[in-house]
Each structure stands twice: as structure tokens, then as C-alpha cells.
C-alpha beads as a LAMMPS data file, in Angstrom:
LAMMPS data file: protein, C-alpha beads

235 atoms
234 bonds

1 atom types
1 bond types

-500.0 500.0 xlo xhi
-500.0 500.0 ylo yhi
-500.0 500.0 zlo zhi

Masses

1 110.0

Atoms # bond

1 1 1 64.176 -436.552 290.981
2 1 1 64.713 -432.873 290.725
3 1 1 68.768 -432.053 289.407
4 1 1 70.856 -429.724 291.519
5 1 1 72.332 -426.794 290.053
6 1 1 75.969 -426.981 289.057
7 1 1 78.639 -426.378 291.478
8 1 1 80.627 -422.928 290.665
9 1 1 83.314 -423.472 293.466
10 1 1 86.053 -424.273 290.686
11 1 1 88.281 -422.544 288.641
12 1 1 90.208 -425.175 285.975
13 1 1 88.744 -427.822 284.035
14 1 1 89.701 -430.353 281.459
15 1 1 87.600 -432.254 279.680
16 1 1 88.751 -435.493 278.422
17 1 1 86.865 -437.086 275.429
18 1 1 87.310 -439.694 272.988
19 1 1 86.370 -438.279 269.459
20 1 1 86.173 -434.548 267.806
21 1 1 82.540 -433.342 268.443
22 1 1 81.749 -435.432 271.908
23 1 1 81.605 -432.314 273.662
24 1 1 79.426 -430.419 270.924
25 1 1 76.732 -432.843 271.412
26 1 1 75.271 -430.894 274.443
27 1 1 77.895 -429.906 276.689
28 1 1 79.981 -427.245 274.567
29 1 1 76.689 -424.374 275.392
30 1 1 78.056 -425.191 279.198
31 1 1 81.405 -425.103 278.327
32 1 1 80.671 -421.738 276.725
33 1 1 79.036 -419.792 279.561
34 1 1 81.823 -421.178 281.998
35 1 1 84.626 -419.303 280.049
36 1 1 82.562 -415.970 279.565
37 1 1 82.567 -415.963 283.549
38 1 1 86.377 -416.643 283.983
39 1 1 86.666 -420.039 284.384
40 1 1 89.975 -421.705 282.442
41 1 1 88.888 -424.947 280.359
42 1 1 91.199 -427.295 278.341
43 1 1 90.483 -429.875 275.928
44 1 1 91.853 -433.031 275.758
45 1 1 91.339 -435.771 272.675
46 1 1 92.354 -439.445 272.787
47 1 1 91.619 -439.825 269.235
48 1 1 91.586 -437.638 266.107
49 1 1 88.325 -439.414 264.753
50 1 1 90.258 -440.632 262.256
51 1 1 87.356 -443.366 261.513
52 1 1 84.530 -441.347 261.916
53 1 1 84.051 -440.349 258.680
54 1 1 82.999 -443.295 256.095
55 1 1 83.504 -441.609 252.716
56 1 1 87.372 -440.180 253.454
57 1 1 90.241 -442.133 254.722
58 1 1 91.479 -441.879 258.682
59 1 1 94.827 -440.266 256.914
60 1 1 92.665 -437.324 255.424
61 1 1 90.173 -437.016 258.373
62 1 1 92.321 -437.237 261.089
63 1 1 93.871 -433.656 260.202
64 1 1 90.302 -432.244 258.788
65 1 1 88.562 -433.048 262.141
66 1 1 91.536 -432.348 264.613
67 1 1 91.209 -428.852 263.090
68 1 1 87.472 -428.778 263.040
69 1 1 87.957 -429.325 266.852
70 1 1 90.336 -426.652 267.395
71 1 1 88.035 -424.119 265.512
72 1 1 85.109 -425.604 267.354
73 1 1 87.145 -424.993 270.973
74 1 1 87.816 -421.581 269.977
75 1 1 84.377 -420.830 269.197
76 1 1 83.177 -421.333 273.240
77 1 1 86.101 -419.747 274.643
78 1 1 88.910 -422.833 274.569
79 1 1 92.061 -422.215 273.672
80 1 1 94.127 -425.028 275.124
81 1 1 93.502 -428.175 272.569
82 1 1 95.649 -431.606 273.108
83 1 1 95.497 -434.763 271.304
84 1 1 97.062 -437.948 272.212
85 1 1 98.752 -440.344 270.448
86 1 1 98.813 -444.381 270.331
87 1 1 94.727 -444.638 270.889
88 1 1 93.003 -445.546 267.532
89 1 1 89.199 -444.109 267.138
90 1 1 87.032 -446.405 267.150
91 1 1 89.291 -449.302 269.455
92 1 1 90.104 -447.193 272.276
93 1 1 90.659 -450.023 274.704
94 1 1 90.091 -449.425 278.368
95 1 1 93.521 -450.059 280.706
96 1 1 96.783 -449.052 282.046
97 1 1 97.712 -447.140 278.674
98 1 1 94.745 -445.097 278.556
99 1 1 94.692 -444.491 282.216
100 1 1 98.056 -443.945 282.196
101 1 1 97.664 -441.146 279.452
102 1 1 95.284 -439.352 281.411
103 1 1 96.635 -439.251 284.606
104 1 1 99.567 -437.628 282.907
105 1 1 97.195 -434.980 281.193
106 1 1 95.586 -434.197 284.682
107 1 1 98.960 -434.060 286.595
108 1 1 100.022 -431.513 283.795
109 1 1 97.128 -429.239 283.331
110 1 1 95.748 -429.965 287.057
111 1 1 92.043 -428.905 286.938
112 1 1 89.654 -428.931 289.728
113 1 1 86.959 -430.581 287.791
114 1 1 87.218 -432.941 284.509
115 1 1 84.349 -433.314 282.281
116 1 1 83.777 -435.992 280.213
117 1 1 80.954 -438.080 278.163
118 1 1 78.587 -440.446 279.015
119 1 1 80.490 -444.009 280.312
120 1 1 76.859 -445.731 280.758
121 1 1 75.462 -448.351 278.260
122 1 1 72.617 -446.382 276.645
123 1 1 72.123 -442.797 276.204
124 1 1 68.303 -444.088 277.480
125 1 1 65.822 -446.424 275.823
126 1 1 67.605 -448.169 273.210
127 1 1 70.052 -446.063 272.163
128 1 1 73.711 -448.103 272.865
129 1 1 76.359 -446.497 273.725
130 1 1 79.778 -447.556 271.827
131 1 1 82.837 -448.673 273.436
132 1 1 85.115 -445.712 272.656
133 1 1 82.611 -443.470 274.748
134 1 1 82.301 -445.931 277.420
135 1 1 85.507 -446.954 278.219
136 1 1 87.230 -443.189 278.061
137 1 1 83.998 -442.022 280.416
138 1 1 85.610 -444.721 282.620
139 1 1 89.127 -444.200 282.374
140 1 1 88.608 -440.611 283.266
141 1 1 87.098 -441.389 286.589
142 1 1 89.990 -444.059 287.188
143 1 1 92.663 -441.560 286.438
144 1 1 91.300 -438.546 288.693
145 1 1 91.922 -441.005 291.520
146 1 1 95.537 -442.398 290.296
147 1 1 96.899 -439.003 289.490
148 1 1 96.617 -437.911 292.803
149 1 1 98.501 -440.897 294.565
150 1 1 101.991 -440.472 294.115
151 1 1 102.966 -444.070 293.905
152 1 1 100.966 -444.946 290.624
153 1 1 102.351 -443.799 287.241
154 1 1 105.323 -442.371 289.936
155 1 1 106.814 -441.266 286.466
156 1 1 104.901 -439.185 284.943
157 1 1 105.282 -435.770 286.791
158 1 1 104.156 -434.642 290.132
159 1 1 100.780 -436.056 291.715
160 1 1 97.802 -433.690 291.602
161 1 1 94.810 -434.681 293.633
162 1 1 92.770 -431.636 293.472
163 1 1 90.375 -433.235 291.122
164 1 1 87.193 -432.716 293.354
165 1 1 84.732 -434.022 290.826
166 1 1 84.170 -435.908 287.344
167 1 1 81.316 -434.411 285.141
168 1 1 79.560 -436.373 282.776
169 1 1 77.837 -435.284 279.954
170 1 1 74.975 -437.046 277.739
171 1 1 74.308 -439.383 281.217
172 1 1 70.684 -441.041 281.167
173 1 1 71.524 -440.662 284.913
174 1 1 71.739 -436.939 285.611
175 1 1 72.543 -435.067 288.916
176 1 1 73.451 -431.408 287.830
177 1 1 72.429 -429.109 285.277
178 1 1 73.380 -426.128 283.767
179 1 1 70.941 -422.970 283.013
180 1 1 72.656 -422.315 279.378
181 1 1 71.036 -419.075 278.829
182 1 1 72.110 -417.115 275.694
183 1 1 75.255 -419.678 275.923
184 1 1 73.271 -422.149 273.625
185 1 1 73.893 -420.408 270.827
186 1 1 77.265 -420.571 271.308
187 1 1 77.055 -423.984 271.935
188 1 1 75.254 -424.495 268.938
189 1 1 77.981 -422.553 266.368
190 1 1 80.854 -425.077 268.117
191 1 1 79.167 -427.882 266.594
192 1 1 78.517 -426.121 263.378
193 1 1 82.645 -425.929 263.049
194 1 1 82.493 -430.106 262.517
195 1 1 81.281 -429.326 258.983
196 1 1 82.966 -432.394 257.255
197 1 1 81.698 -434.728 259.904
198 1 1 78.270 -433.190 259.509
199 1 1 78.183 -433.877 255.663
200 1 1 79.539 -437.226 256.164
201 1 1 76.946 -438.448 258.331
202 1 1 74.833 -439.468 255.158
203 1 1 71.264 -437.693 256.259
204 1 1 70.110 -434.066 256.926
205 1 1 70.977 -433.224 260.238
206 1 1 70.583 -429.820 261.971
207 1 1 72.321 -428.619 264.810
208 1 1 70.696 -425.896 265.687
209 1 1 67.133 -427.761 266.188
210 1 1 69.235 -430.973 267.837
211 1 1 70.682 -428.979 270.249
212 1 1 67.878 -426.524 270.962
213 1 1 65.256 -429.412 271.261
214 1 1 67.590 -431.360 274.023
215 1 1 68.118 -428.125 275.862
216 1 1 65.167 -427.170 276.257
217 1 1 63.544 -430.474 277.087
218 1 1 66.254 -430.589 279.963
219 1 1 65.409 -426.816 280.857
220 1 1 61.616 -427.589 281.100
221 1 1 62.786 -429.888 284.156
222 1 1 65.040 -427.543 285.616
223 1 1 63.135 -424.448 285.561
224 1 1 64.809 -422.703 282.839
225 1 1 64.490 -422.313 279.467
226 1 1 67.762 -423.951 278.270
227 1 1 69.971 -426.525 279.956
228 1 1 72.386 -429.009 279.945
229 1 1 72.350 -432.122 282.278
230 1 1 75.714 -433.672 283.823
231 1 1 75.988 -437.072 286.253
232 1 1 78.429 -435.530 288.352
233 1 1 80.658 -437.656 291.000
234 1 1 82.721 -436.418 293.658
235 1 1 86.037 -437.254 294.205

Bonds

1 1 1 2
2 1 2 3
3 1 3 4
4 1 4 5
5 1 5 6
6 1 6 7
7 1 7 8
8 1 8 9
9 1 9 10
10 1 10 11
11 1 11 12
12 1 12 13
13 1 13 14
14 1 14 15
15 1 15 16
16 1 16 17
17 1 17 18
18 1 18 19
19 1 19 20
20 1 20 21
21 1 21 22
22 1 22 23
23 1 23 24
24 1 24 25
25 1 25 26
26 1 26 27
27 1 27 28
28 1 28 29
29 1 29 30
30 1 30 31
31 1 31 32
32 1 32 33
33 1 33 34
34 1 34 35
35 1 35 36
36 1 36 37
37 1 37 38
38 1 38 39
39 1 39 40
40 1 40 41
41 1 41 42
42 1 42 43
43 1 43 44
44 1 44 45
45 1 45 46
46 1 46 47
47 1 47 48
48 1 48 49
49 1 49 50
50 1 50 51
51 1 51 52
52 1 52 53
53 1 53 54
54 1 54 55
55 1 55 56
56 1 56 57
57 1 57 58
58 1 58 59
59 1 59 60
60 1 60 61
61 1 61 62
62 1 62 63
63 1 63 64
64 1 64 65
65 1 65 66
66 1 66 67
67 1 67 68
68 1 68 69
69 1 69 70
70 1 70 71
71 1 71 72
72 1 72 73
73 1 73 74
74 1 74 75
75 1 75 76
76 1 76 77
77 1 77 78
78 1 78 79
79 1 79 80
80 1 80 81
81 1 81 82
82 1 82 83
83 1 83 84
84 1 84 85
85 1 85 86
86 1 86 87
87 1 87 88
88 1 88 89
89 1 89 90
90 1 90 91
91 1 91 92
92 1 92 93
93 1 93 94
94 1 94 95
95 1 95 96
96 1 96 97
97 1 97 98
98 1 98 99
99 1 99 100
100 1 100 101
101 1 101 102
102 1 102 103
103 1 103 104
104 1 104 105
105 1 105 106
106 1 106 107
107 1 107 108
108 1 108 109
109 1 109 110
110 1 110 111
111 1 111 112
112 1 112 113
113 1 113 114
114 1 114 115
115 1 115 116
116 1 116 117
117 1 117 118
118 1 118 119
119 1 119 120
120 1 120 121
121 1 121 122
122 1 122 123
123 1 123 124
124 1 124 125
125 1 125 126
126 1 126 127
127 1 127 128
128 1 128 129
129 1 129 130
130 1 130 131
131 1 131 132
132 1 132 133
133 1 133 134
134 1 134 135
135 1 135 136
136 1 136 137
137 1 137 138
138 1 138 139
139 1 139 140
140 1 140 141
141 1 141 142
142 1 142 143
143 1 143 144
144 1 144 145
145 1 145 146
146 1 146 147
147 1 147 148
148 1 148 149
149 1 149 150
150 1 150 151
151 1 151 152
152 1 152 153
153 1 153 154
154 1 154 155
155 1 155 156
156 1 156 157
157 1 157 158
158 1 158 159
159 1 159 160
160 1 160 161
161 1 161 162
162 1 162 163
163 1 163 164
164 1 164 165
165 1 165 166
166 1 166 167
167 1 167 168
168 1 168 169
169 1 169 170
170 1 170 171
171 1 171 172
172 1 172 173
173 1 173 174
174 1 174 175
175 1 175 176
176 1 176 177
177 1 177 178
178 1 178 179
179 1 179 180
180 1 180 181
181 1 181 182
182 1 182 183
183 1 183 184
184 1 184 185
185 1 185 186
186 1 186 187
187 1 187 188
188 1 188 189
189 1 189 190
190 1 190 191
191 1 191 192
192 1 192 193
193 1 193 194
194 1 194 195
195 1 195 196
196 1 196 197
197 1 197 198
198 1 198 199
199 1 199 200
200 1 200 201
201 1 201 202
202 1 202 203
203 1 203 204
204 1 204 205
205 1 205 206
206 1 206 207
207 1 207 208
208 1 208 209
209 1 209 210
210 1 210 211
211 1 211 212
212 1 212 213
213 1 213 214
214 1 214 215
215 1 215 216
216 1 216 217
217 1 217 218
218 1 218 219
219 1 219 220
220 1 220 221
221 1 221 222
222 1 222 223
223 1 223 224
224 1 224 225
225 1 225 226
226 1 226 227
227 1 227 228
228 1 228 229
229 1 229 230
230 1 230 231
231 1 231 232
232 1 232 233
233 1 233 234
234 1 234 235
């Protein structure tokens, strides 16, 4: 099925994602050519990816990758970086807390679209997706809808239902894409900025080729040279 280009008719997003680097993997090169043409985009973290890193403790890489992050957002244009507290990387648990969290972060920054990472299984084939991933991809959806009724989370500030759609990136079930253009390389200097992360992964790992390859195998489907592929629902 052929994907439909990305909707422009939005100004403000925030994209909600569980760990420092989600959104490099792919969707930061989007991220990037949004800002060059005026739109506003926030981050927000539920973890620090404190556990992400198996050869330094979650009290040294918490700080180290928060701050990769923030270099990394600045790189594509994002200025605007929250983290939350009281969600632990690797056990984010789906529920109230969570959705409660975000709701918050949508009534406060109130965006017209949120993008987030892929809440599906797999990433395709055989590739499993792990919990963290899932169950924020999820949340996120849940909590566009209760931060617009003003009779959940009635504490929390003001209701904002302006949320028109959720935007997820990575899906194995695409709807959108995004021509990146010269944005990829962009894109591809955010995720440079996770340098510790990188070097703890434990094999050689490019970004440059990882990124490039993915883009353009999605732009060879979309008629472009680069892109970037999002399951979008509307809201």
C-alpha cells in the first residue's frame, strides 16, 4: 500500500518517548526539517536511560545520557527538553501513573500533534519490541484522549484536546512518510551526540550508514530519495 505524505496543517508538537536516542533512530531527520520550516517541537523523556548502558552504573548514565539528549535536541532544532521523574528505564509500567504524567505534559505544552515510537510487538520479522517502547507508544495514545476531557486527571491543569493526531515512528505498520531531503544529515549528527551509548553498545555501529540505509529503503517506496515512515492515527 502506497504511504501518504505527511500532514503539514500543524504548528506544535511533542514527542513523548521512553529512553535518550528513541527519536534518533529514524525520526530525528523529520524532526529536523519540521523546525527549519517553523514548526515548534518539544521533547519529552519518561526515563533518563539510566539502564541502558551495561558497563556504567544508572547513577553515572542517567546524567551522561540526559545531556547527550539535550545536545542531540539541539542539534535538529529542539530546544524545549523535559524529563520525568518516578518511571525507571527499563520497567516503565503501562497505567494511571504514566498516563497520568503525560496527560499533564500535553495539557502544559499543548501540541497539535505528539510523536512517539513504535507501540507494536516487532519492529517486523523477528525483531521484538521491548516493553518500555511498547507500553509508552501506548500510553501516549491513551493520554491524547484523557487530556482533553476535563473530568480525568481534573487536577492537573486545564484540558487541552487539540491533539489531532499521534505519530508513530519505527511502526512495521506505516501510513505517512516524510521526504527528509538534506534533513538526514541532520538527523544523522543528532544521533552521533549519544556518543557514550554508542560505545557502550559492545560492537561497531555506524550511524551514518544505519540511518542512511533505512531512509533510503523507505524513500525508494515513497518516491524520494530519503524518508522516514510514521503510523499515524487521528484523534
Amino acid at each position: 500500500m502506497a504511504l501518504d505524505p505527511f500532514p503539514d496543517d500543524w504548528s506544535r508538537a511533542l514527542c513523548i518517548v521512553a529512553h535518550p536516542d528513541d527519536l534518533e533512530y529514524g525520526a530525528a531527520g523529520a524532526i529536523a526539517g519540521w523546525t527549519a520550516n517553523g514548526k515548534q517541537v518539544s521533547y519529552l523523556l519518561v526515563t533518563r536511560g539510566e539502564a541502558g548502558i551495561d558497563g556504567m552504573t544508572p547513577d553515572e548514565a542517567g546524567p551522561r545520557r540526559e545531556a547527550e539528549e539535550r545536545a542531540s535536541a539541539a542539534v535538529v532544532g529542539v530546544d524545549a527538553v523535559e524529563f520525568l521523574d518516578g518511571h525507571a528505564d527499563g520497567i516503565v509500567e503501562y497505567g494511571l501513573a504514566l498516563r497520568r504524567d503525560l496527560a499533564a505534559a500535553i495539557r502544559r505544552h499543548r501540541p497539535e500533534l505528539l510523536v512517539s515510537i513504535n507501540h507494536r510487538e516487532t519492529w517486523g520479522g523477528l525483531s521484538f519490541n521491548m516493553a518500555d517502547h511498547r507500553h509508552v507508544g501506548l500510553a501516549t495514545l491513551d493520554a491524547a484522549r484523557d487530556a482533553g476531557n476535563r473530568w480525568i486527571f481534573s487536577d492537573i491543569g486545564e484540558p487541552w484536546s487539540g491533539v489531532r493526531r499521534v505519530a508513530f515512528g519505527g511502526s512495521p505498520q506505516p501510513t505517512h512518510f516524510v521526504d527528509l531531503g538534506d534533513a538526514i544529515d541532520r538527523g544523522i549528527a543528532s544521533l552521533r551526540e549519544h556518543a557514550a551509548y554508542i560505545a557502550g553498545l559492545g560492537y561497531d555501529f555506524d550511524p551514518d550508514a544505519f540511518l542512511r540505509d533505512g531512509a533510503r529503503r523507505a524513500g525508494d517506496s515513497c518516491g524520494c530519495e530519503y524518508a522516514a515512515t510514521f503510523e499515524v492515527s487521528e484523534l
